[in-house]
C-alpha positions as semicolon CSV with decimal commas, in nm:
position;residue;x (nm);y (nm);z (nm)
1;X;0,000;0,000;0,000
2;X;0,146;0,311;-0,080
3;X;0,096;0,653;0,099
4;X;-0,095;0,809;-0,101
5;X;-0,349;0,529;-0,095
6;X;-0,327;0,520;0,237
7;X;-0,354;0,911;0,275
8;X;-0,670;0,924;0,044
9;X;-0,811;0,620;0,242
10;X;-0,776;0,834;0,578
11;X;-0,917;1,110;0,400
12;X;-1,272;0,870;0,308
13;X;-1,265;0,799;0,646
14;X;-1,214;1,171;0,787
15;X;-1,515;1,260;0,563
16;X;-1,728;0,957;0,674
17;X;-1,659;1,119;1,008
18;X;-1,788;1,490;0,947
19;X;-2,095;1,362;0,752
20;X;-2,177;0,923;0,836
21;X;-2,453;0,970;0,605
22;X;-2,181;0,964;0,360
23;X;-2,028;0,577;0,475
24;X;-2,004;0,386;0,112
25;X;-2,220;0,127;0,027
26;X;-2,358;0,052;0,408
27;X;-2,675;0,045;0,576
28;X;-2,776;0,080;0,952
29;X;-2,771;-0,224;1,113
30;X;-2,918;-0,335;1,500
31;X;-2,589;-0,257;1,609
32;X;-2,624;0,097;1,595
33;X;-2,319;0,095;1,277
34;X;-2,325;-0,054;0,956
35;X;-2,381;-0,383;0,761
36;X;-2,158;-0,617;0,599
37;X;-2,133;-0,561;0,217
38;X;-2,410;-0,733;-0,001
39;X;-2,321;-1,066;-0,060
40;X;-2,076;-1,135;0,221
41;X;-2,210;-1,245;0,578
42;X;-2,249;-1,066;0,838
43;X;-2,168;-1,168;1,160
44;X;-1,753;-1,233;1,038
45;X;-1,744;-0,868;0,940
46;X;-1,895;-0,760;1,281
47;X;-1,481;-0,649;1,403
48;X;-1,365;-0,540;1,059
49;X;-1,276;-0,163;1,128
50;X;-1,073;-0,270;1,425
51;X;-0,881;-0,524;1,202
52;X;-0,812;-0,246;0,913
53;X;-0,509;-0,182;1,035
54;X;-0,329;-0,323;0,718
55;X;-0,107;-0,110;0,665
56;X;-0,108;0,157;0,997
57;X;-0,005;0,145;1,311
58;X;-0,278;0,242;1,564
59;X;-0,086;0,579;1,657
60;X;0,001;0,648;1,278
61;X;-0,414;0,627;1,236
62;X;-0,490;0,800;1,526
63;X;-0,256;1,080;1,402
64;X;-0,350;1,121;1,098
65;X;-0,766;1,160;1,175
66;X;-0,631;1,448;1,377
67;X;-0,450;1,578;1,079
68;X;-0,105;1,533;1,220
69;X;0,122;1,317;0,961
70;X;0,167;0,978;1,189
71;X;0,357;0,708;1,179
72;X;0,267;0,406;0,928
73;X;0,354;0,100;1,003
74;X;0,439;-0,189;0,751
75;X;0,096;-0,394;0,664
76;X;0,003;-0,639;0,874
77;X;0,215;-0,552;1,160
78;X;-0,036;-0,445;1,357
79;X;-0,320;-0,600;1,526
80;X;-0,597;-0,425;1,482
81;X;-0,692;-0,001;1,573
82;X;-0,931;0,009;1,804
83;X;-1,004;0,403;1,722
84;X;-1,386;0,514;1,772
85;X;-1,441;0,846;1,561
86;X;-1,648;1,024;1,777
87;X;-2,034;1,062;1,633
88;X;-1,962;0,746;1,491
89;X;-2,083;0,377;1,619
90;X;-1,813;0,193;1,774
91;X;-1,574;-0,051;1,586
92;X;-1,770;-0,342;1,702
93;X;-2,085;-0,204;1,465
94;X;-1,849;-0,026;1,142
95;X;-1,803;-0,326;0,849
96;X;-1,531;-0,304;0,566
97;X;-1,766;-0,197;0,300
98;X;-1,833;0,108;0,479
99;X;-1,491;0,276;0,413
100;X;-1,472;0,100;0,082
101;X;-1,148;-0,148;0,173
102;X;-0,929;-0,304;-0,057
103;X;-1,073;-0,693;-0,139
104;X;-0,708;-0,810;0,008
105;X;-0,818;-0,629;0,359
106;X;-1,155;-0,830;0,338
107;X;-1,024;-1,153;0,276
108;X;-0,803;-1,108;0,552
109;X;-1,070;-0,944;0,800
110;X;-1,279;-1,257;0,712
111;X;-0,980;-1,487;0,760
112;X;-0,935;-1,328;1,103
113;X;-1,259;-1,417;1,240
114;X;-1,193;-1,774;1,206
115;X;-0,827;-1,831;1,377
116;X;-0,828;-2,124;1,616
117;X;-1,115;-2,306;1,482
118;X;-1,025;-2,676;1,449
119;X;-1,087;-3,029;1,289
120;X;-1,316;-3,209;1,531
121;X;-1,160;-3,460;1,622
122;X;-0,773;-3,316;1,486
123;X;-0,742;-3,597;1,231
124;X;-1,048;-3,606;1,097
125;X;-1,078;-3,310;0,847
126;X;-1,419;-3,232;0,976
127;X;-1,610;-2,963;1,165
128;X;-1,923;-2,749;1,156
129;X;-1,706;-2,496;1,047
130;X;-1,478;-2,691;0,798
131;X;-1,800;-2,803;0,636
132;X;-1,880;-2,436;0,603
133;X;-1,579;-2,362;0,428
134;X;-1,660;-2,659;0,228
135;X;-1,955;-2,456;0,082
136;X;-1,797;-2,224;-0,107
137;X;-1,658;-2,464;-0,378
138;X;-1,866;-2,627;-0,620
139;X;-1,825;-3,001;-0,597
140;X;-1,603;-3,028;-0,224
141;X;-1,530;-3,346;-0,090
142;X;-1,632;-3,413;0,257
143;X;-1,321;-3,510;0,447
144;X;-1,051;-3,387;0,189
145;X;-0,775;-3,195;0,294
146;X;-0,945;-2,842;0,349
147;X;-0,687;-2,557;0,289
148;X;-0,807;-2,482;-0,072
149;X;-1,150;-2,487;0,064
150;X;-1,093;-2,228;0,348
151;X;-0,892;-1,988;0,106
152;X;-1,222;-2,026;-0,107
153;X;-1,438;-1,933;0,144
154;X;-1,226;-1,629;0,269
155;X;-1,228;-1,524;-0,092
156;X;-1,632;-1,566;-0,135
157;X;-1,680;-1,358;0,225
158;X;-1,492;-1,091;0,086
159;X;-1,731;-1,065;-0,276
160;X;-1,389;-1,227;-0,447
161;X;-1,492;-1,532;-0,546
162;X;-1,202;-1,730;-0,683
163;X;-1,221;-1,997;-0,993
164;X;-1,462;-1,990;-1,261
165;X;-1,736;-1,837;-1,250
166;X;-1,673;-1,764;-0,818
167;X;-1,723;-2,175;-0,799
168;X;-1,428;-2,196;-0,563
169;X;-1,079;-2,429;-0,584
170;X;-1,100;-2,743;-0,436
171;X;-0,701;-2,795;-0,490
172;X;-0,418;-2,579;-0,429
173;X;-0,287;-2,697;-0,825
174;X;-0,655;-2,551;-0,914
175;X;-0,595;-2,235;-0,785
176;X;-0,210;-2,201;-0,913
177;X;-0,384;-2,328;-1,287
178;X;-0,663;-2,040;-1,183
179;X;-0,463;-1,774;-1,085
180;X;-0,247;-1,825;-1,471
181;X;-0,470;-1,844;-1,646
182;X;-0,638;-1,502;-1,498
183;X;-0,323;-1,327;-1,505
184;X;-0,313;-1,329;-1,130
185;X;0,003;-1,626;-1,069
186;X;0,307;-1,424;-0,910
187;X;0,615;-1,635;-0,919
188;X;0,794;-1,574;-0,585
189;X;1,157;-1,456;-0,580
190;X;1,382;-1,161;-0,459
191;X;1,196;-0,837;-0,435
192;X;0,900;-1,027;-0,494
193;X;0,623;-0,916;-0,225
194;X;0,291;-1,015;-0,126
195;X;-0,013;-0,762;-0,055
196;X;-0,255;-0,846;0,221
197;X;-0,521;-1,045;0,136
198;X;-0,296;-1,247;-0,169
199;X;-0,318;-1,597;-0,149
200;X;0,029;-1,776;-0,109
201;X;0,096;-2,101;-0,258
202;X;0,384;-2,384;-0,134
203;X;0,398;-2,629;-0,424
204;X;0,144;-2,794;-0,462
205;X;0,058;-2,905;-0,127
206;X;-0,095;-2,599;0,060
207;X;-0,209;-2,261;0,064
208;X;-0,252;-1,980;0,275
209;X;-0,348;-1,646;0,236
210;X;-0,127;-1,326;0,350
211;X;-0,173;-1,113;0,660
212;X;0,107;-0,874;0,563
213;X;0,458;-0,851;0,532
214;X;0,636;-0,800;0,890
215;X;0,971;-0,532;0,889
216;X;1,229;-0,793;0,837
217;X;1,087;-0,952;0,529
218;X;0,898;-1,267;0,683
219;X;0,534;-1,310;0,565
220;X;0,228;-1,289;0,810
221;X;0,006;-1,568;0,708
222;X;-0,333;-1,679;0,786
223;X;-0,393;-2,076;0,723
224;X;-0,624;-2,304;0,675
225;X;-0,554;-2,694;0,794
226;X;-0,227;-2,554;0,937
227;X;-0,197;-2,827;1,212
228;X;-0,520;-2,907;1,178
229;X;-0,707;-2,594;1,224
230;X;-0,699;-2,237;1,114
231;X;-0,359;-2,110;1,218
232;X;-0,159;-1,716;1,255
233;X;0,147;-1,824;1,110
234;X;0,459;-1,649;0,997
235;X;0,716;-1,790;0,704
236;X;1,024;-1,718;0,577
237;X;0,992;-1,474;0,226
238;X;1,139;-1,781;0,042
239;X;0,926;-2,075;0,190
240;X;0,629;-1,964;-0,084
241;X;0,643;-2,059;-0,480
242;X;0,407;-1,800;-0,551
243;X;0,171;-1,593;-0,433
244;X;-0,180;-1,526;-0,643
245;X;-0,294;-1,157;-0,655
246;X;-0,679;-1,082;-0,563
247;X;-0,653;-0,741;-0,581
């Protein structure tokens, strides 16, 4: 992200501020803030302004509502702001969609909500949720290895549906074949790096998709059937083959 992207999205969200009438695509939900984007669920995106910190540091944000130049911090080293614009709902009630986020900040805001969640029992590739994630590819296999699956799903939350025609990858070959064929494959290698929200590919044996890139080069990583459950993980910049661009 450069600055000036990141300047002009501090500026949307300086002028959703002064006017809220003005938030992008959003409608006022029971919470008192705003709805998820059409087409994505809502409950995942219930925390999404507090995870937008892709890209800032919670002082650099702060700072820069108040006009004052801040301090940005490399994306995805951050955990989350937790800034409340005053005559705004809270952060618990504000969705993506509302400040217009990049689809790489949604599929990792959707990714987010489902760290920890695990294979029931670890072994089995099964789980209410796991099934979910199941759902967003056309033709999944109960009990299959299920990182493809939840990369899928991410993607679908987000209003990025991946494969053709949004059917979801079943496969992390599928997805590599995909992402060629759409013009979105990055080969890794030096200089290469990853935005947030990119999917990152090892082989063709798993995939991930990318927090951020952390000061000294390593990649923040979000994974699905990690150790049998959705893991925060953090690789090496050279562990990846490639990484697959979604925008």
């Amino acid at each position: 992200m450069t600055i000036e992207t990141t300047l002009a999205r501090v500026e949307s969200i300086r002028q959703a501020i002064a006017d809220p009438s003005q938030l992008i695509g959003s409608t006022t939900g029971s919470t008192g803030g705003t709805q998820a984007p059409a087409g994505t669920s809502g409950s995942p995106f219930a925390n999404a302004l507090a995870q937008a910190s892709a890209g800032y540091s919670s002082a650099g944000l702060s700072a820069a509502m108040e006009g004052a130049p801040g301090t940005f911090s490399a994306p995805g080293t951050a955990s989350g702001i937790a800034y409340s614009p005053a005559g705004v709902a809270g952060s618990s009630g504000l969705s993506y969609g509302s400040y217009g986020a990049t689809p790489g900040s949604r599929i990792v805001a959707a990714a987010e909500t489902q760290i920890g969640q695990a294979e029931q029992p670890p072994g089995s590739n099964e789980s209410p949720a796991i099934a979910e994630y199941r759902g967003a590819t056309a033709g999944a296999v109960a009990g299959a290895p299920w990182c493809a699956y939840f990369a899928s799903w991410a993607a679908r939350q987000a209003g990025e549906p991946i494969g053709a025609g949004g059917a979801g990858l079943g496969s992390v070959s599928e997805i590599w074949s995909w992402a060629q064929s759409s013009g979105r494959a990055i080969p890794n290698g030096p200089g290469v790096l990853p935005q947030p929200g990119d999917l990152i590919v090892f082989g063709g044996e798993h995939v991930g998709i990318v927090r951020g890139v952390l000061p000294n080069g390593q990649i923040s990583t979000i994974e699905g059937n990690y150790e049998n459950k959705v893991t925060a993980n953090v690789r090496s910049a050279g562990e990846a083959t490639g990484y697959v661009n979604m925008g």
